[in-house]
C-alpha positions in Angstrom: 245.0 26.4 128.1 242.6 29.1 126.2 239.9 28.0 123.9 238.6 28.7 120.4 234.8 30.8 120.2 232.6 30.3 117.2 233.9 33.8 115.6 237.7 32.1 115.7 238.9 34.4 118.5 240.8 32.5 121.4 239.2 33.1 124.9 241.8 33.1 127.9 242.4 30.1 129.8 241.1 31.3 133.1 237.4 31.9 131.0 237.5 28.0 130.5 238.9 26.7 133.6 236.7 25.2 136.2 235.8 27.5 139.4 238.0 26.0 142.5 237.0 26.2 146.2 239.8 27.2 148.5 239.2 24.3 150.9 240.0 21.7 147.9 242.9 24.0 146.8 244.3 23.7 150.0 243.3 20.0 150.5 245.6 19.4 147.7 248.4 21.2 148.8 248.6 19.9 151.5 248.8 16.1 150.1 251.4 17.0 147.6 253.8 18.9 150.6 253.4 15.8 152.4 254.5 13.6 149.3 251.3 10.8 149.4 248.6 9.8 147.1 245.4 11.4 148.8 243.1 7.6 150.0 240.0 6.8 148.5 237.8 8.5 151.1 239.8 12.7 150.1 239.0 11.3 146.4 235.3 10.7 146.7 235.2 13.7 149.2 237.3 16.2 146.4 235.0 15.1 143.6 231.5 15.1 145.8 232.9 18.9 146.3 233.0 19.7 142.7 229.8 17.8 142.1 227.5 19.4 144.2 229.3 23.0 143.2 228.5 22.1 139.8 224.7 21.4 140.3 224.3 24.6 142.5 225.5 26.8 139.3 223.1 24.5 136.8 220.2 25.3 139.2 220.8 28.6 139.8 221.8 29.1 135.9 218.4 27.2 134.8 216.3 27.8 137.7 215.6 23.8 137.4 216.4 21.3 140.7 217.8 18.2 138.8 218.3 16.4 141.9 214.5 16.9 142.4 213.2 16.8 138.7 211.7 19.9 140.1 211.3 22.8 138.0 212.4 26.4 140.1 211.2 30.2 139.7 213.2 32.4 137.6 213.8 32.8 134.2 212.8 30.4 132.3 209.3 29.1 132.1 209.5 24.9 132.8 206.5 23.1 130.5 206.0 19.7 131.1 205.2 17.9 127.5 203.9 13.9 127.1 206.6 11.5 125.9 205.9 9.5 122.7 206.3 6.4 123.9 204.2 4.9 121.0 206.9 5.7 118.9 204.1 7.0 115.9 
């Protein structure tokens, strides 16, 4: 399913859709050819996949190590600021 951008033109659904590895792609074909619901263990293991994919991109994309709290060369230029903790 496409979505809508600011300017109200629709974008394609592949533009939207989440990048899939082929190892998880095949995972899951092969659990639905053998007819079973995949154990808790191919869960945690399909959704640890997507997890650290998605940080790599956010790290590469903001050259920032969230894991780390760590703040990366690149492109953008990391500042550290002090909190108001004070609340004034």
């Amino acid at each position: 399913m496409g979505g809508r951008c600011k300017e109200g033109t629709t974008t394609p659904a592949t533009a939207t859709a989440a990048p899939r590895t082929s190892t998880s792609s095949n995972q899951r074909k092969g659990i639905a050819a053998e007819g079973r619901t995949p154990s808790g263990t191919e869960i945690e293991e399909f959704f640890a996949t997507l997890e650290r994919g998605r940080a790599q991109l956010l790290k590469n994309k903001y050259n920032y190590d969230f894991e780390r709290d760590l703040p990366m060369e690149g492109r953008y230029e990391w500042v550290e600021i002090e909190a108001d903790v004070g609340g004034n």
